[in-house]
FILUMPA-396570 format. One record per residue: residue in one letter; x, y, z of N, C-alpha, C in turn. Coordinates in steps of 0.05 Angstrom, whole numbers, plus 5000, padded with zeros to 4 digits. Layout:
# residues N
(kolvex "A",(X,Y,Z),(X,Y,Z),(X,Y,Z));
...
***
This chain:
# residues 125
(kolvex "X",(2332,9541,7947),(2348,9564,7950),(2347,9574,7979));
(kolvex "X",(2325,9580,7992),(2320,9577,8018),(2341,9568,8035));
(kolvex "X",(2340,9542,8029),(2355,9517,8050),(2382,9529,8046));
(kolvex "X",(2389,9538,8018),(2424,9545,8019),(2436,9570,8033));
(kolvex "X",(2410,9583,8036),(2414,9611,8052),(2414,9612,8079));
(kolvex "X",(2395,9595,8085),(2392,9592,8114),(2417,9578,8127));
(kolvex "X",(2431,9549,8110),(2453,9548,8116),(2474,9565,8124));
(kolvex "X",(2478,9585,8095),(2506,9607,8097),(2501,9626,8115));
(kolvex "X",(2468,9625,8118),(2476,9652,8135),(2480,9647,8168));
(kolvex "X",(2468,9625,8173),(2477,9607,8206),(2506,9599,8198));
(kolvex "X",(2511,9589,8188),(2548,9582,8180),(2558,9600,8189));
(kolvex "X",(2558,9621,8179),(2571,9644,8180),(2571,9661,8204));
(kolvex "X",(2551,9667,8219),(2544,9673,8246),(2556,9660,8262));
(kolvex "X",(2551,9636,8256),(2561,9604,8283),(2595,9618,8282));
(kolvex "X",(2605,9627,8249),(2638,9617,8247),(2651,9645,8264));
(kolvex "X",(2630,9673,8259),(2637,9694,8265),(2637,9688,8299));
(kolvex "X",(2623,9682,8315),(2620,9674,8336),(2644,9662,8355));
(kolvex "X",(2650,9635,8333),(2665,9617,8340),(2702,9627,8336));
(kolvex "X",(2700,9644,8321),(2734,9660,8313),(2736,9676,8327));
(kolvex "X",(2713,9690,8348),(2717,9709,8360),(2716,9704,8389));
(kolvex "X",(2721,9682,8398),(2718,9662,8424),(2741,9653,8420));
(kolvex "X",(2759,9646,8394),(2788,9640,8392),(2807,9655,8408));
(kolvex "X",(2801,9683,8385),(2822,9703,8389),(2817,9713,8423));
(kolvex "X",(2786,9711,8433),(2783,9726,8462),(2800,9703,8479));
(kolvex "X",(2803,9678,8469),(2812,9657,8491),(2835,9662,8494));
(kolvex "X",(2859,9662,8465),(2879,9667,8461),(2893,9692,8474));
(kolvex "X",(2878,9714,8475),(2885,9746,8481),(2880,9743,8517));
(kolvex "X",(2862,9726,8530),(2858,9717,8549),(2886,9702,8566));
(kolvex "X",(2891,9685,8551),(2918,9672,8560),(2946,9684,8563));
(kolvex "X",(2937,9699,8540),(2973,9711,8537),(2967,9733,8556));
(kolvex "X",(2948,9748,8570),(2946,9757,8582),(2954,9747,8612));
(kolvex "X",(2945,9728,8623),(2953,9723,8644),(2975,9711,8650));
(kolvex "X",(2995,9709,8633),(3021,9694,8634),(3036,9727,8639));
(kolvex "X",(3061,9716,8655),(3086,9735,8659),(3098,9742,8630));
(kolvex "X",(3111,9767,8636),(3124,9773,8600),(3135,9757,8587));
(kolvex "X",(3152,9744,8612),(3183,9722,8600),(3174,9698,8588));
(kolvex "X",(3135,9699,8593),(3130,9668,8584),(3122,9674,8556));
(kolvex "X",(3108,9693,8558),(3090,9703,8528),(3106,9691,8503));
(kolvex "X",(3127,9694,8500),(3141,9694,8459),(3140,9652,8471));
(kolvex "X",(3146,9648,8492),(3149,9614,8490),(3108,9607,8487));
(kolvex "X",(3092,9621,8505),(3075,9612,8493),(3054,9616,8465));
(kolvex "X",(3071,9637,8455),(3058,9652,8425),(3074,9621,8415));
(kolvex "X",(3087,9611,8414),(3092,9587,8392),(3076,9567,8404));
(kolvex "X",(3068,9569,8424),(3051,9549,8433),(3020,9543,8429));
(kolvex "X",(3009,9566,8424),(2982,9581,8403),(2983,9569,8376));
(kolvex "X",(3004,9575,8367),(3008,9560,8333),(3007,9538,8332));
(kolvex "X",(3006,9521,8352),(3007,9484,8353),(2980,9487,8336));
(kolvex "X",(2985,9459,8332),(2952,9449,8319),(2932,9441,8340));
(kolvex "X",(2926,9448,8361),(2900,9449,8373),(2887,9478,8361));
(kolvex "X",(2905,9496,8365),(2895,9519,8362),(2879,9526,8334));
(kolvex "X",(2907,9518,8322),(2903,9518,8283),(2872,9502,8286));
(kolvex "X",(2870,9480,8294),(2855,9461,8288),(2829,9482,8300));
(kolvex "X",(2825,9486,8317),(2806,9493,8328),(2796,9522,8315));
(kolvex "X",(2814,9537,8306),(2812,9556,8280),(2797,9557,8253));
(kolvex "X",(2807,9526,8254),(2801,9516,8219),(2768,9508,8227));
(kolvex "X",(2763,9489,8244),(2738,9485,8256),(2714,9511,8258));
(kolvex "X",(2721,9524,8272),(2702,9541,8274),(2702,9562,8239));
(kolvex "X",(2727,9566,8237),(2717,9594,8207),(2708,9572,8185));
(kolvex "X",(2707,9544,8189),(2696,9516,8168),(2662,9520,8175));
(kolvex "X",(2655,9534,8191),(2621,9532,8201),(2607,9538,8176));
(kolvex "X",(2614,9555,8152),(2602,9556,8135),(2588,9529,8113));
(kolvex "X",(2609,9511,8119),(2612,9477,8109),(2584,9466,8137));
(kolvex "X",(2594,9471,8160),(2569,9464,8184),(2545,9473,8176));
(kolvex "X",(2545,9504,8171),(2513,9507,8161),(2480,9498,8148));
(kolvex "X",(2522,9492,8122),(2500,9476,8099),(2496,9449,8106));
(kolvex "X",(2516,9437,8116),(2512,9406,8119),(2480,9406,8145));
(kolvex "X",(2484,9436,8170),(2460,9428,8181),(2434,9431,8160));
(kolvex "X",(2434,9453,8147),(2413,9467,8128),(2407,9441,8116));
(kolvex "X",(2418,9428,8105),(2410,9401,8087),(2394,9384,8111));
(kolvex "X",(2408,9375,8136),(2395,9350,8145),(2369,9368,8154));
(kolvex "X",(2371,9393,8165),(2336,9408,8173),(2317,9405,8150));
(kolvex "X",(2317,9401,8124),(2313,9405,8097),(2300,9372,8103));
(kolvex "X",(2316,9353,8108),(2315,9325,8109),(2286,9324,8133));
(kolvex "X",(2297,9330,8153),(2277,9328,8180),(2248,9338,8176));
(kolvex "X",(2253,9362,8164),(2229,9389,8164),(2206,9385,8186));
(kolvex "X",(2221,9387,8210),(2212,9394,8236),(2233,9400,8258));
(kolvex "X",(2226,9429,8266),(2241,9441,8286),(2250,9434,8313));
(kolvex "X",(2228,9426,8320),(2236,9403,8349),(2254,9379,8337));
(kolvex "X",(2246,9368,8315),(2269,9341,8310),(2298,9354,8311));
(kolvex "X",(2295,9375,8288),(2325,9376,8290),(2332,9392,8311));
(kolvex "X",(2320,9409,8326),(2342,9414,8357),(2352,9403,8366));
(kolvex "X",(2316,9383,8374),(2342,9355,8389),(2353,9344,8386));
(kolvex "X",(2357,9335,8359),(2377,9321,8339),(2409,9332,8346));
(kolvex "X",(2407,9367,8335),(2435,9388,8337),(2441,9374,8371));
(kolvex "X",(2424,9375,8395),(2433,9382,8413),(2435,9355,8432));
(kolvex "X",(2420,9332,8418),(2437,9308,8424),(2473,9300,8403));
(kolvex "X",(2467,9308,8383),(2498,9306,8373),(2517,9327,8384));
(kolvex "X",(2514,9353,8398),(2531,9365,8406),(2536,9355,8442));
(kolvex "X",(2521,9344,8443),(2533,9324,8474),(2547,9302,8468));
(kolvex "X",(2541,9294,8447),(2556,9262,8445),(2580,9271,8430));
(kolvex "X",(2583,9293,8415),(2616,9301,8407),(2627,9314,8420));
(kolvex "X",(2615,9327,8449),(2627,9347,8472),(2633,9313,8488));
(kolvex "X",(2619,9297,8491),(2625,9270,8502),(2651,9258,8497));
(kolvex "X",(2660,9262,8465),(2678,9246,8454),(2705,9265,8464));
(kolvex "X",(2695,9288,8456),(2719,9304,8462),(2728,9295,8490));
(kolvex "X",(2710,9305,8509),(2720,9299,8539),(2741,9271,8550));
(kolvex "X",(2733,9251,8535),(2747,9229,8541),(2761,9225,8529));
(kolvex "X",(2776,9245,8505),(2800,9241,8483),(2818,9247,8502));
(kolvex "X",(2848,9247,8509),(2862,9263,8511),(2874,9284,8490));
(kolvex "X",(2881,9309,8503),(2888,9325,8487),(2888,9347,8498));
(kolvex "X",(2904,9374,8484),(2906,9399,8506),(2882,9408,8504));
(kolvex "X",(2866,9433,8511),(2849,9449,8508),(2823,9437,8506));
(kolvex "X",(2822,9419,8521),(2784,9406,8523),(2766,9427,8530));
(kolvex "X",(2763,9437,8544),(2744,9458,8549),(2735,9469,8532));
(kolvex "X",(2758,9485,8520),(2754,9500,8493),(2745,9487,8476));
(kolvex "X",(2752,9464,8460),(2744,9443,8443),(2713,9439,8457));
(kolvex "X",(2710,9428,8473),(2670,9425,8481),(2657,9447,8477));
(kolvex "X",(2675,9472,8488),(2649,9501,8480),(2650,9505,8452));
(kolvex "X",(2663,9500,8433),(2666,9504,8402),(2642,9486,8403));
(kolvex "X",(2648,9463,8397),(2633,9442,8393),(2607,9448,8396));
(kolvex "X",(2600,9455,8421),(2570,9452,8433),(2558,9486,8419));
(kolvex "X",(2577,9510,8412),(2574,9532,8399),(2560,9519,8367));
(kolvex "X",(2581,9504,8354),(2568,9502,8330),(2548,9487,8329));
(kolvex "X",(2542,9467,8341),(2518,9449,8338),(2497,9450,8347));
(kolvex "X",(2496,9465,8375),(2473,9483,8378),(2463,9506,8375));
(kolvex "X",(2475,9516,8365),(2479,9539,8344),(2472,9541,8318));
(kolvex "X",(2473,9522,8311),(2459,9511,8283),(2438,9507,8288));
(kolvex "X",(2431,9486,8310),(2409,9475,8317),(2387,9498,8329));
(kolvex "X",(2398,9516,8329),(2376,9539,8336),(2368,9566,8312));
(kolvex "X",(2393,9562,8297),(2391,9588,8284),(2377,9580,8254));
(kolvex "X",(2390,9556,8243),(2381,9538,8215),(2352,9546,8210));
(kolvex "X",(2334,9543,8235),(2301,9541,8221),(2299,9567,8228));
(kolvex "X",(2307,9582,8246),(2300,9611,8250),(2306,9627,8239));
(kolvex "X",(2327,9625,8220),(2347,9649,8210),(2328,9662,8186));
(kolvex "X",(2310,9655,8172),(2296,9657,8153),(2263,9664,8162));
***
C-alpha cells in the first residue's frame, strides 16, 4: 500500500508541476508575439505537440506508479536515482535527435518527470 501511495502522490506532484510549466510556456509565447499573430498562433498551441505534451505530463500519475513499482523492484535509493536519471538523459537524448517542434520543452518535461520521480518516489513517504 505504501508503494501505491508513494507512487500517486509523486505522480501527482511531478503532473501538477509539469501542467503548470505548460500553461507558463504557452502564456509565455502568446505573450511575446504581436496581437495580429496571437488567434493564428492560439491554433497553433492546439497542434499535437502541445496536446501531446499535455497528455504527458497530467499522465504522471500512470509515471508515479510505474516509477513506485520499479523503486519497489530496486529497493535502493541510489539504484533508482541513477536509474530515473540515466533514463531521463537517454529519453532527453532521443528527443533531441527526433525532429519535431518544441524540443526544449519536450527535454525539460522529460527530464521534470523522470527525475522527479527519481527523487521524490523514495522520499515522498
Amino acid at each position: 500500500m505504501e508503494t501505491i501511495l508513494r507512487g500517486l502522490l509523486s505522480g501527482f506532484i511531478i503532473g501538477v508541476v509539469c501542467v503548470a510549466y505548460v500553461l507558463l510556456r504557452t502564456w509565455r509565447l502568446e505573450a511575446k508575439l504581436p496581437a495580429r499573430e496571437v488567434e493564428t498562433m492560439q491554433s497553433e498551441f492546439l497542434t499535437n505537440s502541445w496536446m501531446t505534451m499535455a497528455f504527458f505530463s497530467s499522465a504522471s500519475l500512470l509515471w508515479g506508479f510505474i516509477g513506485a513499482g520499479i523503486y519497489r523492484l530496486l529497493e535502493d535509493e541510489a539504484t533508482f536515482l541513477i536509474f530515473s536519471f540515466t533514463l531521463g538523459v537517454f529519453l532527453a537524448g532521443l528527443v533531441y535527435w527526433r525532429n519535431g517542434a518544441y524540443k526544449l520543452d519536450k527535454i525539460i518535461l522529460t527530464l521534470i518527470i523522470t527525475i522527479g520521480l527519481g527523487v521524490l518516489v523514495p522520499n515522498i513517504i
